[in-house]
C-alpha positions as CSV (number, residue, x, y, z in Angstrom):
1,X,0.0,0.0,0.0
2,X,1.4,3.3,-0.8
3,X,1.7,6.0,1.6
4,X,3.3,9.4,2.3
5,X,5.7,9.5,5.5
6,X,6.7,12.8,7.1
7,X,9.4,13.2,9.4
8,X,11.4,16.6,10.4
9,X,8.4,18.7,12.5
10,X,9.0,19.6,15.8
11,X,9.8,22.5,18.5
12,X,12.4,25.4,17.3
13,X,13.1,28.8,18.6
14,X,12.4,32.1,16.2
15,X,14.8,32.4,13.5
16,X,15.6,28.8,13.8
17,X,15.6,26.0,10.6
18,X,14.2,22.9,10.3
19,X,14.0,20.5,6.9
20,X,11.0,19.0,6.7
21,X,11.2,15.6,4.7
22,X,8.1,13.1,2.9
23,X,8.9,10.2,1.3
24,X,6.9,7.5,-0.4
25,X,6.5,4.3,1.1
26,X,5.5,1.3,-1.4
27,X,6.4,0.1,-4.7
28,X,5.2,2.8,-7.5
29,X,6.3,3.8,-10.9
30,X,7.1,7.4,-10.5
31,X,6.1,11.3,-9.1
32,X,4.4,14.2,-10.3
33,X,4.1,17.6,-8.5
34,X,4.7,17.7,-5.4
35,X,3.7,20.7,-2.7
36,X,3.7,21.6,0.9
37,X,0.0,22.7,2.9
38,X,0.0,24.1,6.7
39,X,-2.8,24.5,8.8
40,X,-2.6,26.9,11.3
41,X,-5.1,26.5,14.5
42,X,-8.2,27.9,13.5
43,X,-7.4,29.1,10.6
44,X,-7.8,27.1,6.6
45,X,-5.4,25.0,5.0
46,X,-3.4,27.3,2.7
47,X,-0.3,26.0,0.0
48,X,3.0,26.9,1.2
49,X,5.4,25.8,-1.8
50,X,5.0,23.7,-4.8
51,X,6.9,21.8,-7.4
52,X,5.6,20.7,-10.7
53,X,6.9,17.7,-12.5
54,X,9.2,19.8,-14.8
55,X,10.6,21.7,-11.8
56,X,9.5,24.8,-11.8
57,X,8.9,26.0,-7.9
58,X,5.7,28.5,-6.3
59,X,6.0,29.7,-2.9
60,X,3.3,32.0,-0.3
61,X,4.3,35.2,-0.4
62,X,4.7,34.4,3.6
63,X,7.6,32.3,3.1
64,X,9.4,33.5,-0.3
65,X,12.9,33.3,0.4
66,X,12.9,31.7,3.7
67,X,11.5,28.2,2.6
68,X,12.6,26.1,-0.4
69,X,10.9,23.1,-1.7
70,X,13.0,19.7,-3.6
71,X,12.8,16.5,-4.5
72,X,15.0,13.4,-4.6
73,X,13.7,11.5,-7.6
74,X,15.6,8.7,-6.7
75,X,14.2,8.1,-3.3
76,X,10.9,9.6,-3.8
77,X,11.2,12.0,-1.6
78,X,10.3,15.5,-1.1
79,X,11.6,18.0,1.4
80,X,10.8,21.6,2.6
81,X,13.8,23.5,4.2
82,X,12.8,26.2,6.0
83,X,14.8,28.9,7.8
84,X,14.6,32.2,9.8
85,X,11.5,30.3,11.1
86,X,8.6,33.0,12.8
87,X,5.9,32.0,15.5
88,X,3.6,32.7,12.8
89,X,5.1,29.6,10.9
90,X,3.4,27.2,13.8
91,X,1.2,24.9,12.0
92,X,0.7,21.3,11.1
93,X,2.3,20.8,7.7
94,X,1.1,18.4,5.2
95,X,3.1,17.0,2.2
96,X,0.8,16.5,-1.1
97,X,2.6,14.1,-3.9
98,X,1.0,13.2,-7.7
99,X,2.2,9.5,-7.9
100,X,2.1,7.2,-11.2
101,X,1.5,4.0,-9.5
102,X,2.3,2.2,-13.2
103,X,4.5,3.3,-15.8
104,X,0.9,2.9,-18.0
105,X,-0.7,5.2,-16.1
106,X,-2.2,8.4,-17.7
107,X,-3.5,10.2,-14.9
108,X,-1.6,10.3,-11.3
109,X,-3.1,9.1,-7.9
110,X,-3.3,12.2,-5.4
111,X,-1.9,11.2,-1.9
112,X,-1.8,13.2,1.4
113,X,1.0,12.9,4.1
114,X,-0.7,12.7,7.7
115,X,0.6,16.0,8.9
116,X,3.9,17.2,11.1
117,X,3.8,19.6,13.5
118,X,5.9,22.4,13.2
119,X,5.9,24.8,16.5
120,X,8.2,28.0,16.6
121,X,8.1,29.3,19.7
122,X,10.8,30.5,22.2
């Protein structure tokens, strides 16, 4: 079964970095887009950065030049560095990958990481 695991989250002080990493777990053929979603408390689920298949890159105005989003083709994997971190960055952070689950595929499967917290606070 294929599944999105994120690791990286946790507690850091203002100004602070922290790489936030989501890779895929199971046997598929390959990626699409990619993008990073936060969820503040209270507050909508809004699209921090995003990655299309060809590489081009889109960022919140929020985090433009503090945050930068990648891949690793080769291990399926997507990451979301982020420095000078700001209280206002607290959230839950969600990873969003397009995966080809067979090289005949046409169309990719949407799939949802469960969510890291991310708390910037000193």
């Amino acid at each position: 079964q294929v599944q999105l695991v994120e690791s990286g989250g946790g507690l850091v002080q203002p100004g602070g970095s922290l790489r936030l990493s989501c890779a895929v777990s199971g046997t598929i053929s390959s990626t699409g887009g990619m993008a990073w979603y936060r969820q503040a408390p209270g507050k909508p689920r809004e699209l921090v950065a995003g990655l299309t298949r060809s590489g081009s890159t889109n960022y919140a105005d929020s985090v433009k030049g503090r945050f930068t989003i990648s891949k690793d083709n080769a291990k399926n994997t997507a990451y979301l560095q982020m420095s000078s971190l700001k209280p206002e960055d607290t959230a839950v952070y969600y990873c969003y990958i397009e995966i080809f689950l067979i090289r005949e595929a046409r169309n990719p499967e949407h799939y949802w990481g469960k969510g890291t917290l991310v708390n910037v606070s000193s």
